[in-house]
PDB file with SEQRES, HELIX, SHEET and CRYST1 records, atoms N, CA, C and O in Angstrom:
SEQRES   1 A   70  UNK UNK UNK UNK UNK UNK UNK UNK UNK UNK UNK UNK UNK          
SEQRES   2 A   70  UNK UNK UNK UNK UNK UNK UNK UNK UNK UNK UNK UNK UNK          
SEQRES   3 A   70  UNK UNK UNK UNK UNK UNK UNK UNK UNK UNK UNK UNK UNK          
SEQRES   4 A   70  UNK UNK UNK UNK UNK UNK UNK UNK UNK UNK UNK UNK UNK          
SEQRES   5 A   70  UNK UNK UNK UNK UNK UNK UNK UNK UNK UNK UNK UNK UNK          
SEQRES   6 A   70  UNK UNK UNK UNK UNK                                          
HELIX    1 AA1 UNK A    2  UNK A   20  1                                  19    
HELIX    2 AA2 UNK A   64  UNK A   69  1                                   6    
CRYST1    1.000    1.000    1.000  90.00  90.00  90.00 P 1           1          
ATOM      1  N   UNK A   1      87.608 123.614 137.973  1.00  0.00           N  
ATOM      2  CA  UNK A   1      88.980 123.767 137.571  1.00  0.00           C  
ATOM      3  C   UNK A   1      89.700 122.410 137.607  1.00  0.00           C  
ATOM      4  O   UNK A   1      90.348 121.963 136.661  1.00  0.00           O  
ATOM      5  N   UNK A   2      89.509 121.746 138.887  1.00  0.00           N  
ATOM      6  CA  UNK A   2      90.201 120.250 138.577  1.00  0.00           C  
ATOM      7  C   UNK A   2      89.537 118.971 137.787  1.00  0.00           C  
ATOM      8  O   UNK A   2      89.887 117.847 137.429  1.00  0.00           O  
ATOM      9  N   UNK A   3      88.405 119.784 137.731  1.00  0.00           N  
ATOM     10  CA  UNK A   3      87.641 118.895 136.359  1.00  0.00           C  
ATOM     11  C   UNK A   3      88.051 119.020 134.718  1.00  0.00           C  
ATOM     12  O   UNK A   3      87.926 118.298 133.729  1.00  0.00           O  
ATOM     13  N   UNK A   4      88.610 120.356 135.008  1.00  0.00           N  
ATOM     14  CA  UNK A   4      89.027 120.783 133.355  1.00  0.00           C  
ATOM     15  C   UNK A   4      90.540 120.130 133.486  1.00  0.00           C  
ATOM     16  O   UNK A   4      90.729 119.146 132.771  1.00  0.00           O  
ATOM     17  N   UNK A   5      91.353 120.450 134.102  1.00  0.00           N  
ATOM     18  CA  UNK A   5      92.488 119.601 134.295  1.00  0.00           C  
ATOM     19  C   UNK A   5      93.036 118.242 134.155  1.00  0.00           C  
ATOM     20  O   UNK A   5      94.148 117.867 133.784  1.00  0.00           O  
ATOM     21  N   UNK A   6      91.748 117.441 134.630  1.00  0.00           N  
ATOM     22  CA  UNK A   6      91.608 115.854 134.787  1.00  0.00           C  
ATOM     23  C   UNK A   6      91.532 115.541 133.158  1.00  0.00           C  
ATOM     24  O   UNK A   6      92.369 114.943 132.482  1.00  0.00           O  
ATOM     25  N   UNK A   7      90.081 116.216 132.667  1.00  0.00           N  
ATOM     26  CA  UNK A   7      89.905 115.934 131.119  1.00  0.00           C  
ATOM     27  C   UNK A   7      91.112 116.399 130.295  1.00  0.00           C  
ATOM     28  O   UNK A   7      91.339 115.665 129.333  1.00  0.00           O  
ATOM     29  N   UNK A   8      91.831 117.307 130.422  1.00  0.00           N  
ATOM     30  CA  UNK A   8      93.199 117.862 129.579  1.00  0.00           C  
ATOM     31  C   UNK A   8      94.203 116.861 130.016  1.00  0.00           C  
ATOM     32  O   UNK A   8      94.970 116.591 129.091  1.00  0.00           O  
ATOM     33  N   UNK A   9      94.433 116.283 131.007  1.00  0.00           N  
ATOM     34  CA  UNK A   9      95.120 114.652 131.288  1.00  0.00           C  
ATOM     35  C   UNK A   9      95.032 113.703 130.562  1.00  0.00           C  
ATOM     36  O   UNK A   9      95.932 113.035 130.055  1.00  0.00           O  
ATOM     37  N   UNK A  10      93.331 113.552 130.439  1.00  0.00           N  
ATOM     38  CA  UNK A  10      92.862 112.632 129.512  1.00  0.00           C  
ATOM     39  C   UNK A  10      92.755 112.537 128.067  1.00  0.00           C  
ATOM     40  O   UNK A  10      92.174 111.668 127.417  1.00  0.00           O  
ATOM     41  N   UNK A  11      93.347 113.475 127.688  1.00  0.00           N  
ATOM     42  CA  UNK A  11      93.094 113.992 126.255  1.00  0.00           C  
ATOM     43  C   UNK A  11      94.639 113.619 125.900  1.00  0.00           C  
ATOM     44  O   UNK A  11      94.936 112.918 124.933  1.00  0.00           O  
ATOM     45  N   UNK A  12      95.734 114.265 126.949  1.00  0.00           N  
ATOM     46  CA  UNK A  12      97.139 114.040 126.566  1.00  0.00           C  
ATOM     47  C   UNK A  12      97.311 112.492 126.435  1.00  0.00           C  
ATOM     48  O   UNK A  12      97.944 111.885 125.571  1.00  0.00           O  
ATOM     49  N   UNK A  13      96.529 111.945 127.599  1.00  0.00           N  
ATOM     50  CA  UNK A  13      96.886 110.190 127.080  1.00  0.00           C  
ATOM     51  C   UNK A  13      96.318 109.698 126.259  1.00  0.00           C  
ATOM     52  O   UNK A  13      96.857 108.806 125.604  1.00  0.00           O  
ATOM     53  N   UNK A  14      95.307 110.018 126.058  1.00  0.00           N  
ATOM     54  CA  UNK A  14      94.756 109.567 124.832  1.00  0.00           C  
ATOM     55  C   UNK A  14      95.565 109.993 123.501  1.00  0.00           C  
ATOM     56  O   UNK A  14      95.564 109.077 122.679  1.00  0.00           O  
ATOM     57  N   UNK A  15      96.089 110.872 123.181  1.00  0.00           N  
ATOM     58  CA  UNK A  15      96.698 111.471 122.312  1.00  0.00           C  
ATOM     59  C   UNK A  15      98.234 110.613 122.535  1.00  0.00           C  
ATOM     60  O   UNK A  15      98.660 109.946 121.593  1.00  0.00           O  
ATOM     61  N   UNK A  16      98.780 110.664 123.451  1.00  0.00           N  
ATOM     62  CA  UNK A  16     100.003 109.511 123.036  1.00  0.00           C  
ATOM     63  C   UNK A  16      99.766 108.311 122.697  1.00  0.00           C  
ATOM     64  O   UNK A  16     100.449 107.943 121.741  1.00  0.00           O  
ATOM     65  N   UNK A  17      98.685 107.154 123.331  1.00  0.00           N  
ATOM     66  CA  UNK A  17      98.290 106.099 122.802  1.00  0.00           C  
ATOM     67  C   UNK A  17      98.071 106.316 121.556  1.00  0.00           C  
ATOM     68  O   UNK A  17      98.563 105.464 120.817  1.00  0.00           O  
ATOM     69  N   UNK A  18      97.415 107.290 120.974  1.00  0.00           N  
ATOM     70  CA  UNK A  18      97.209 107.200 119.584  1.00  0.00           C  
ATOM     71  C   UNK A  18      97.803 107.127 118.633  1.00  0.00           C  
ATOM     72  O   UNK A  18      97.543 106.511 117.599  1.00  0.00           O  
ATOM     73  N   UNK A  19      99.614 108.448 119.192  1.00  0.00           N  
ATOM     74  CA  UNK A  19     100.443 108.002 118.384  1.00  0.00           C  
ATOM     75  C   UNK A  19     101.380 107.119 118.297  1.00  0.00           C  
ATOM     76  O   UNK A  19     102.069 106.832 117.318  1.00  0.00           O  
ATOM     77  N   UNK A  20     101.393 106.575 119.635  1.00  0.00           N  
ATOM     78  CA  UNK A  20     102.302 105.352 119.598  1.00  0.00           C  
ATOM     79  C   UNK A  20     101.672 104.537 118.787  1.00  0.00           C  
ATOM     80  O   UNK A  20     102.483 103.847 118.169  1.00  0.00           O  
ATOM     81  N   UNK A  21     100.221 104.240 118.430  1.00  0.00           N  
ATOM     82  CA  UNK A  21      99.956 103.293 117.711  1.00  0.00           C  
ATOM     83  C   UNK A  21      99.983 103.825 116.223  1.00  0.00           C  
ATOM     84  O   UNK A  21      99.176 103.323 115.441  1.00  0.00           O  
ATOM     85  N   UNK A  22     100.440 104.340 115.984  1.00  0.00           N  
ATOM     86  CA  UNK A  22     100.444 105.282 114.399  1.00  0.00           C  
ATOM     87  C   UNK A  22     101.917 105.035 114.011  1.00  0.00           C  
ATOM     88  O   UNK A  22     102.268 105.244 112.850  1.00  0.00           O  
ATOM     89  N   UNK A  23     102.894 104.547 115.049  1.00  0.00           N  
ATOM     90  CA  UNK A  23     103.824 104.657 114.296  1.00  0.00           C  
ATOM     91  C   UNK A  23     104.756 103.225 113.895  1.00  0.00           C  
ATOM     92  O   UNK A  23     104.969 102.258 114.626  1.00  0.00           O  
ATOM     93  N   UNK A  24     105.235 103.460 112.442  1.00  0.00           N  
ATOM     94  CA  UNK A  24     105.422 102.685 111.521  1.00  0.00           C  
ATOM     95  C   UNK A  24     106.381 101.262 112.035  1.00  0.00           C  
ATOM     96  O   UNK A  24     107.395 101.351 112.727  1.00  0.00           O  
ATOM     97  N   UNK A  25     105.856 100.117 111.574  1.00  0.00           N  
ATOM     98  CA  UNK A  25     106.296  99.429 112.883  1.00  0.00           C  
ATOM     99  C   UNK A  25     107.085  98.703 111.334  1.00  0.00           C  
ATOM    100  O   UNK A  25     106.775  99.253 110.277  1.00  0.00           O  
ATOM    101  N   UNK A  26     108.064  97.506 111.277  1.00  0.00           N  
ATOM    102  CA  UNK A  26     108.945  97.055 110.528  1.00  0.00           C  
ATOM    103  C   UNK A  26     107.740  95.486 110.342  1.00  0.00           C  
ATOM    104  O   UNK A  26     107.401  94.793 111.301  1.00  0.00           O  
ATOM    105  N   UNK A  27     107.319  95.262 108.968  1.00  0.00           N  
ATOM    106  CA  UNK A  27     107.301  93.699 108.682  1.00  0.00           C  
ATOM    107  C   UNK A  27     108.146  92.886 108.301  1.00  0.00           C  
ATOM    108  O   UNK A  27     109.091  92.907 107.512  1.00  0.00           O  
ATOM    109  N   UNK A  28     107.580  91.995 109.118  1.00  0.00           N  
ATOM    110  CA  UNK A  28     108.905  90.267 108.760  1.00  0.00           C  
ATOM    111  C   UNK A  28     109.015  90.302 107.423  1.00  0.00           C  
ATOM    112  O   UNK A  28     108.367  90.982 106.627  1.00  0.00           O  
ATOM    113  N   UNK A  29     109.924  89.484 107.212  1.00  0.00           N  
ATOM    114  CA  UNK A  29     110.554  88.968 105.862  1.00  0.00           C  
ATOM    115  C   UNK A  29     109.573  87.804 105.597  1.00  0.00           C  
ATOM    116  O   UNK A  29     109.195  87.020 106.468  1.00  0.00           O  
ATOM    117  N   UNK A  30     109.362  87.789 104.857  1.00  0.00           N  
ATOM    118  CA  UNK A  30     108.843  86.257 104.106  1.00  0.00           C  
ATOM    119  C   UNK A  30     109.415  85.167 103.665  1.00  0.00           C  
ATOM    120  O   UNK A  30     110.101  85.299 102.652  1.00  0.00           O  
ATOM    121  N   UNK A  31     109.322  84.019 104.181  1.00  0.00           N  
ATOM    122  CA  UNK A  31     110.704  82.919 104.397  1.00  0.00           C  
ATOM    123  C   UNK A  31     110.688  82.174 102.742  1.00  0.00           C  
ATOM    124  O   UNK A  31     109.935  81.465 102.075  1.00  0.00           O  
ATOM    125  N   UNK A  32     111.660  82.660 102.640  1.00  0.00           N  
ATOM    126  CA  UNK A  32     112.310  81.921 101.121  1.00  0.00           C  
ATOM    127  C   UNK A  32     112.284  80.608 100.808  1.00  0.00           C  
ATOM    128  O   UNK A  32     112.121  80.166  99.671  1.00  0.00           O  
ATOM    129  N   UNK A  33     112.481  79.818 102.037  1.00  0.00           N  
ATOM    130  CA  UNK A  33     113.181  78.241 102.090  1.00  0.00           C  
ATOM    131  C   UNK A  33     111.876  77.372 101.795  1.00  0.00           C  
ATOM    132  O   UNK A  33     111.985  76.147 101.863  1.00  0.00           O  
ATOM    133  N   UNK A  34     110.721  77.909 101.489  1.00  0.00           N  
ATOM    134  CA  UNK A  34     109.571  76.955 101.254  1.00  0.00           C  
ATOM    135  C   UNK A  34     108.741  77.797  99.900  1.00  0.00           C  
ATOM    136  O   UNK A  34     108.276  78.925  99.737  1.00  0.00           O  
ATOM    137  N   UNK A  35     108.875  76.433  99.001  1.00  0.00           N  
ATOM    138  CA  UNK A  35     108.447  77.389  97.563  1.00  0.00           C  
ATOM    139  C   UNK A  35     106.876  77.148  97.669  1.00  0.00           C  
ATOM    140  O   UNK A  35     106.222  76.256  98.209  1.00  0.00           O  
ATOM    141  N   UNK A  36     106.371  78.763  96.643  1.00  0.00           N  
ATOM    142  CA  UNK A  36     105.345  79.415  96.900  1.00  0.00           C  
ATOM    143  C   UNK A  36     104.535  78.368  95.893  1.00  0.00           C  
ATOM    144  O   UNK A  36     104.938  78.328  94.730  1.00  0.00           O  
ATOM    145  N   UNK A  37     103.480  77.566  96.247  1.00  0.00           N  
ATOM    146  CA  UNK A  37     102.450  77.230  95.628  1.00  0.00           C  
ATOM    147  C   UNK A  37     100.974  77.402  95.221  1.00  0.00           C  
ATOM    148  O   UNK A  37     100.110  76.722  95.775  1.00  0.00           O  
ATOM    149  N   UNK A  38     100.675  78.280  94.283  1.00  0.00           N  
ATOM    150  CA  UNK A  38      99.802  78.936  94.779  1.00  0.00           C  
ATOM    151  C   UNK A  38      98.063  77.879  94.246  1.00  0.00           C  
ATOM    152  O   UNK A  38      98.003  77.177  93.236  1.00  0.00           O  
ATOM    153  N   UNK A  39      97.060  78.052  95.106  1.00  0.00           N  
ATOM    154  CA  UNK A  39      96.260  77.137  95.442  1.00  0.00           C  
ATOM    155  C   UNK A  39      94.963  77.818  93.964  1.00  0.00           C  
ATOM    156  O   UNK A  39      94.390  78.905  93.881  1.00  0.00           O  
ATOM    157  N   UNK A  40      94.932  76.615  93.043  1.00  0.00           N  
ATOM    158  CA  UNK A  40      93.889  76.528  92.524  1.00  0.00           C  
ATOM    159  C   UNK A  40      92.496  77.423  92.490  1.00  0.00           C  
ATOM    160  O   UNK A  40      91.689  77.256  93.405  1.00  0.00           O  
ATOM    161  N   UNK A  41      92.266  78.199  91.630  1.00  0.00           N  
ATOM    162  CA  UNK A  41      90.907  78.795  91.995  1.00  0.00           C  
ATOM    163  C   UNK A  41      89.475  77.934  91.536  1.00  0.00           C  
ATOM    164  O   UNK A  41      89.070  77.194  90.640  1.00  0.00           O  
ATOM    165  N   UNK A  42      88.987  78.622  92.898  1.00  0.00           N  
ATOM    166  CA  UNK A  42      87.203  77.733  92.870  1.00  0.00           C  
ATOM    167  C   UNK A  42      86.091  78.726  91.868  1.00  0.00           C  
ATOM    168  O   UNK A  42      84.877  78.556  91.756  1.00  0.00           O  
ATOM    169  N   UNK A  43      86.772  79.576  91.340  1.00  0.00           N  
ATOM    170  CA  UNK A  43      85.626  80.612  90.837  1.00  0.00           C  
ATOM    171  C   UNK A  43      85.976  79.728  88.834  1.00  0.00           C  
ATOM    172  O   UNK A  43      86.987  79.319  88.264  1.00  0.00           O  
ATOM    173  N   UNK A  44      84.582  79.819  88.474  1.00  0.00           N  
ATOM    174  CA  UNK A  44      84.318  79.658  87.193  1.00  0.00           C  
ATOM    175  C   UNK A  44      85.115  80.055  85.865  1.00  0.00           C  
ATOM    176  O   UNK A  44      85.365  81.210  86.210  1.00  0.00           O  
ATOM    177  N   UNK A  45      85.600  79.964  84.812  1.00  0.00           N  
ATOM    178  CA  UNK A  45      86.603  80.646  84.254  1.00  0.00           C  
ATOM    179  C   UNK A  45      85.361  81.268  83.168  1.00  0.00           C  
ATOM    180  O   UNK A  45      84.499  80.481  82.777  1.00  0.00           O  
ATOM    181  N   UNK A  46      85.339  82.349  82.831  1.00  0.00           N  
ATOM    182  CA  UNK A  46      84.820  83.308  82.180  1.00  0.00           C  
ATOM    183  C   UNK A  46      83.947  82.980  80.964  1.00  0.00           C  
ATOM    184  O   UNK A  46      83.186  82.269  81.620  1.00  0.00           O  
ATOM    185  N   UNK A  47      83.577  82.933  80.071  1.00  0.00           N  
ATOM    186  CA  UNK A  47      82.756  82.494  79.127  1.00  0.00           C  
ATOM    187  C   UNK A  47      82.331  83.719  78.433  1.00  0.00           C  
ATOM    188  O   UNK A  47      81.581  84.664  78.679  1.00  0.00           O  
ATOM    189  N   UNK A  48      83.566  83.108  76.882  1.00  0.00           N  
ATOM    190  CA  UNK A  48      83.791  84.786  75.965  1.00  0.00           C  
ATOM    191  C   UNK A  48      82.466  84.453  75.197  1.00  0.00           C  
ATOM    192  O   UNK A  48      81.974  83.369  74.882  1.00  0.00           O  
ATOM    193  N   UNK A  49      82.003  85.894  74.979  1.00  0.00           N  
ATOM    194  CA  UNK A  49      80.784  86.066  74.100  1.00  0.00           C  
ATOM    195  C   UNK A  49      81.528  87.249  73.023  1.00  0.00           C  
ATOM    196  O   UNK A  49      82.632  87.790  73.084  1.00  0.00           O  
ATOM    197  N   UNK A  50      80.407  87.379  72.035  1.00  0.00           N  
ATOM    198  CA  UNK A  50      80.952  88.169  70.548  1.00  0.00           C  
ATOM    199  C   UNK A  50      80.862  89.136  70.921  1.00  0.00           C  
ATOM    200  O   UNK A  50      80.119  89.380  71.872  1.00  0.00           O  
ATOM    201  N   UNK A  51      81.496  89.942  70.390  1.00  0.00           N  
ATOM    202  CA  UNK A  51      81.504  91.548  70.557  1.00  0.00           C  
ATOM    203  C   UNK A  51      80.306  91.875  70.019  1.00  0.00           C  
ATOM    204  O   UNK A  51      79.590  90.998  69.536  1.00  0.00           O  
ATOM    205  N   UNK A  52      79.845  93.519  70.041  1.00  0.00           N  
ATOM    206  CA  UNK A  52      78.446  93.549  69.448  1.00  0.00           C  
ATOM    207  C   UNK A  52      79.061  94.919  69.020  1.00  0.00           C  
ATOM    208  O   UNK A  52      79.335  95.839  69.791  1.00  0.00           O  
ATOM    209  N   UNK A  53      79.256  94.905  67.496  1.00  0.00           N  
ATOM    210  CA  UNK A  53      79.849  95.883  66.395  1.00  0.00           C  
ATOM    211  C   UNK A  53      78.806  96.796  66.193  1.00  0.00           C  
ATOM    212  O   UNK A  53      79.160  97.975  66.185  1.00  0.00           O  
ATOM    213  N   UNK A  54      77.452  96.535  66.005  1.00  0.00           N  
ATOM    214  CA  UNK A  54      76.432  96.913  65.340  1.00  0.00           C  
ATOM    215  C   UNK A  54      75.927  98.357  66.051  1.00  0.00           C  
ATOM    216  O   UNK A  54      75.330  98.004  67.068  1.00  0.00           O  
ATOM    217  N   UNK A  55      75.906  99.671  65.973  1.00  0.00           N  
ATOM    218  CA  UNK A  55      75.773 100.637  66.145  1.00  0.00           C  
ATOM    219  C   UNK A  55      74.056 101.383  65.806  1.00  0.00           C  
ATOM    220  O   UNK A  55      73.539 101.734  64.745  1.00  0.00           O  
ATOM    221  N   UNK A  56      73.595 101.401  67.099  1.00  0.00           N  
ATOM    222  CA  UNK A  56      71.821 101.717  66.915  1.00  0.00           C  
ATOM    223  C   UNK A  56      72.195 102.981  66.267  1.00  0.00           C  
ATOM    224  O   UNK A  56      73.145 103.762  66.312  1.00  0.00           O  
ATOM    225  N   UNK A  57      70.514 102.824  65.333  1.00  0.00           N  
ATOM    226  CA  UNK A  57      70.611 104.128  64.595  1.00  0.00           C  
ATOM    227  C   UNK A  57      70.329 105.303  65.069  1.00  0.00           C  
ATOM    228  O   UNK A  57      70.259 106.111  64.144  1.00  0.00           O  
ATOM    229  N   UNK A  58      70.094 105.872  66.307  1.00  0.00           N  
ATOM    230  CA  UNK A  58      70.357 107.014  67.062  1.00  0.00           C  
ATOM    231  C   UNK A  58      71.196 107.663  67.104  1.00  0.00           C  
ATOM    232  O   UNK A  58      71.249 108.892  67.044  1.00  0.00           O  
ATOM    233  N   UNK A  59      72.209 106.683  67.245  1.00  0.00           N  
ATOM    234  CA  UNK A  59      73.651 107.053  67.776  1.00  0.00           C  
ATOM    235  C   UNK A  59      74.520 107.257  66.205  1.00  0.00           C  
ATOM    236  O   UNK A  59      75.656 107.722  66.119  1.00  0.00           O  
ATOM    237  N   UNK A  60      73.916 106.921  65.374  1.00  0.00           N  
ATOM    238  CA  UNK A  60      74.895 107.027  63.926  1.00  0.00           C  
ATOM    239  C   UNK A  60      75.553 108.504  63.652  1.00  0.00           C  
ATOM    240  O   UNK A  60      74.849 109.446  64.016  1.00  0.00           O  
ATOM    241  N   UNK A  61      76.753 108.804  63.085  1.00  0.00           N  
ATOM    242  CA  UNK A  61      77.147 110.158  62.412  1.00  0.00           C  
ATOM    243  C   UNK A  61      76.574 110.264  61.321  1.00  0.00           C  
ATOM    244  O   UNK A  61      76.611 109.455  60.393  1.00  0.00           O  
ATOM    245  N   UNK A  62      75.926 111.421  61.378  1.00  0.00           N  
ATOM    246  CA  UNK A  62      75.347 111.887  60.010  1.00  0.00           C  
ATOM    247  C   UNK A  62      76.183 112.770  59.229  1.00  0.00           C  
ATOM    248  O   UNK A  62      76.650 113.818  59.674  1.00  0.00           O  
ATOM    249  N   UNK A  63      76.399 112.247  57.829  1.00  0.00           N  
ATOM    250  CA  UNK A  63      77.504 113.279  57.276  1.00  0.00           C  
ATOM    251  C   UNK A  63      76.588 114.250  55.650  1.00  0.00           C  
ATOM    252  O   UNK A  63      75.377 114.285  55.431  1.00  0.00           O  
ATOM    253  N   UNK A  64      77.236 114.622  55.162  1.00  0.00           N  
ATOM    254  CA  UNK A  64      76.208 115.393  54.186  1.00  0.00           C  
ATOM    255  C   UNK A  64      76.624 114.611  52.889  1.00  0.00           C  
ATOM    256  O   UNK A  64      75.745 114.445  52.044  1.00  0.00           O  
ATOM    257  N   UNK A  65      78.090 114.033  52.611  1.00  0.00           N  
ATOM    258  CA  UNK A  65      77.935 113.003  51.674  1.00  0.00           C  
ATOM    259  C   UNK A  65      76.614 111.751  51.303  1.00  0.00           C  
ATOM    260  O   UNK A  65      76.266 111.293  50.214  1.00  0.00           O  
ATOM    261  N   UNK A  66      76.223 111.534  52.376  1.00  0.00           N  
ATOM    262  CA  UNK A  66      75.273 110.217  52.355  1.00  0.00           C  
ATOM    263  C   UNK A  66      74.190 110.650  52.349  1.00  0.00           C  
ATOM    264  O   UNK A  66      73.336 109.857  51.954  1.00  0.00           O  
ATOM    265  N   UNK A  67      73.684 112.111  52.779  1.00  0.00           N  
ATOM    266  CA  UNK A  67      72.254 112.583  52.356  1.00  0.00           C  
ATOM    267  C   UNK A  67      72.118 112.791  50.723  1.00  0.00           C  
ATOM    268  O   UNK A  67      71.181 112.459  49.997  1.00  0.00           O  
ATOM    269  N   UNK A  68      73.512 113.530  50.339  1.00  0.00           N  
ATOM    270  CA  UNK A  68      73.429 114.008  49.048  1.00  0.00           C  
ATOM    271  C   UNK A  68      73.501 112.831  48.205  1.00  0.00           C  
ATOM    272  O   UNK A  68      72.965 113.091  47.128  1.00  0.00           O  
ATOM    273  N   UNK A  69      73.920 111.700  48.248  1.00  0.00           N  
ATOM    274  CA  UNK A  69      74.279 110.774  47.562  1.00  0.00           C  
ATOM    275  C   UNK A  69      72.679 110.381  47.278  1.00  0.00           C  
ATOM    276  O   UNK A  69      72.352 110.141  46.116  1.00  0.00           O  
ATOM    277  N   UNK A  70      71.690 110.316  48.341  1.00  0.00           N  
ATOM    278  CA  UNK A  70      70.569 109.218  48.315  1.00  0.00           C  
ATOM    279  C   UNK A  70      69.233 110.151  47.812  1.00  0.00           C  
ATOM    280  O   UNK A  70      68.129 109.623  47.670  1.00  0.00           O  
TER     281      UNK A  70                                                      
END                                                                             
């Protein structure tokens, strides 16, 4: 019995630590008086390639104009 008691102690504190840390705390302001410079990137800049228009013939719509035509 004072074993079940002790752990139901331990559960209540644990359970307030938890929500004290859950609750919504206020962030600083971000100081205005020093302008924002933002730092150069080290990553590669992209390298455009052609689109690829060309549609395999699997995938084509078959319509009944173009059978009848040929």
């Amino acid at each position: 019995m004072e074993r079940e008691r002790q752990q139901k102690l331990e559960e209540e504190e644990e359970i307030k630590r938890l929500r004290k840390e859950l609750i919504p705390k206020a962030q600083l302001m971000p100081y205005f008086d020093r302008p924002f410079v933002p730092r150069r990137s080290e990553k590669q800049p992209t390298v455009p390639r052609e689109p690829k228009f060309c549609i395999p013939r699997h995938k084509t719509i078959k319509c009944c104009r173009c059978h009848a035509m040929t």
